[in-house]
C-alpha positions in Angstrom: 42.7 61.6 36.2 44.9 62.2 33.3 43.8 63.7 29.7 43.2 60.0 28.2 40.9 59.4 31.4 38.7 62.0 30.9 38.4 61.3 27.2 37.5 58.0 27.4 34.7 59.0 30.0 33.6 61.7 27.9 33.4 59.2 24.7 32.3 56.2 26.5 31.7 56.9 30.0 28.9 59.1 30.1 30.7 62.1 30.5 29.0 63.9 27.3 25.8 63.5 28.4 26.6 64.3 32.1 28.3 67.6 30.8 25.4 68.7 29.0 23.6 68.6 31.6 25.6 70.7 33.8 26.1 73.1 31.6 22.1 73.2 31.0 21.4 74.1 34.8 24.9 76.5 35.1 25.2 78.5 32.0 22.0 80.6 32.7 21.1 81.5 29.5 20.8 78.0 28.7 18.9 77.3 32.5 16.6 79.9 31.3 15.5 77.8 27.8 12.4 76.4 27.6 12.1 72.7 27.9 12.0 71.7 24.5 15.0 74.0 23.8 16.8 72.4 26.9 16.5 69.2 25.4 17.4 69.9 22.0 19.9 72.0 23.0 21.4 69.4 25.4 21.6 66.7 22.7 23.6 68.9 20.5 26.0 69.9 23.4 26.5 66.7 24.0 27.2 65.5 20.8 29.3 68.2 20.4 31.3 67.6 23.6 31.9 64.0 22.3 33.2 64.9 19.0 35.7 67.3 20.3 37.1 64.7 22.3 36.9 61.9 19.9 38.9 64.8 17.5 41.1 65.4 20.9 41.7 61.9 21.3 43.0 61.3 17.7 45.7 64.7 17.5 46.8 63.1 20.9 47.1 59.8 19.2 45.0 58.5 22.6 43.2 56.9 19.5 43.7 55.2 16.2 43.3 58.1 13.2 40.6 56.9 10.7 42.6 55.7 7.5 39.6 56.9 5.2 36.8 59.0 5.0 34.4 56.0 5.4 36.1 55.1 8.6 35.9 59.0 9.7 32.4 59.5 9.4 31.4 55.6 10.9 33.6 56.8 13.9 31.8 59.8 14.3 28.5 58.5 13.8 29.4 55.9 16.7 30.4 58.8 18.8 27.7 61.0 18.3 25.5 57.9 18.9 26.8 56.7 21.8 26.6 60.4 23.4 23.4 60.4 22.6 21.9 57.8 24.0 24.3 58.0 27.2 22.3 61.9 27.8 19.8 60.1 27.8 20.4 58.1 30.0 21.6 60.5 32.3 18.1 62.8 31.8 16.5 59.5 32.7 18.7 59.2 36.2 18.6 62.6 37.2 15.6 64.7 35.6 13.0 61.9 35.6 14.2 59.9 38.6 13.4 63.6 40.6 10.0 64.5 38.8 9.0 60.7 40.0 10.3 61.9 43.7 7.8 65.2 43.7 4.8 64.3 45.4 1.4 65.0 43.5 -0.7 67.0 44.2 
């Protein structure tokens, strides 16, 4: 996997989201959060996560530099968005699809 690879998948791949979400159950300080803090806190990570490589991405010239400010926030805001909704998907797959597995009591 080269640099470009691993930016794209963080961007548009999942990879924010799936980071997050390591780093939520590795980092113990952040394992040790409560839940609403963990999920907060994960959105922001991985929001975070994505904008570093969108910026990344751009100083590489792995992508096209926003000519205006306009263009530099609607990029962001796409990025931000799209990591967003990709953690959630990833919470959905792996933290819900396991509380649904646990057998009630």
């Amino acid at each position: 996997m080269t640099l470009q690879d691993a930016l794209i998948w963080i961007l548009s791949g999942g990879g924010a989201g799936q980071i997050a979400y390591w780093l939520m159950e590795a980092v113990p300080f952040l394992a040790n959060l409560t839940a609403v803090w963990k999920r907060y806190v994960s959105l922001v990570l991985a929001a975070l996560l994505a904008v570093a490589a969108f910026g990344i991405g751009v100083v590489f010239t792995y992508l096209p530099t926003p000519a205006s400010g306009r263009e530099w926030v609607e990029a962001i805001f796409s990025v931000i968005a799209l990591a967003l909704g990709w953690s959630q998907a990833v919470h959905g797959m792996t933290r819900l699809a396991k509380s649904s597995q646990a057998p009630s009591g």
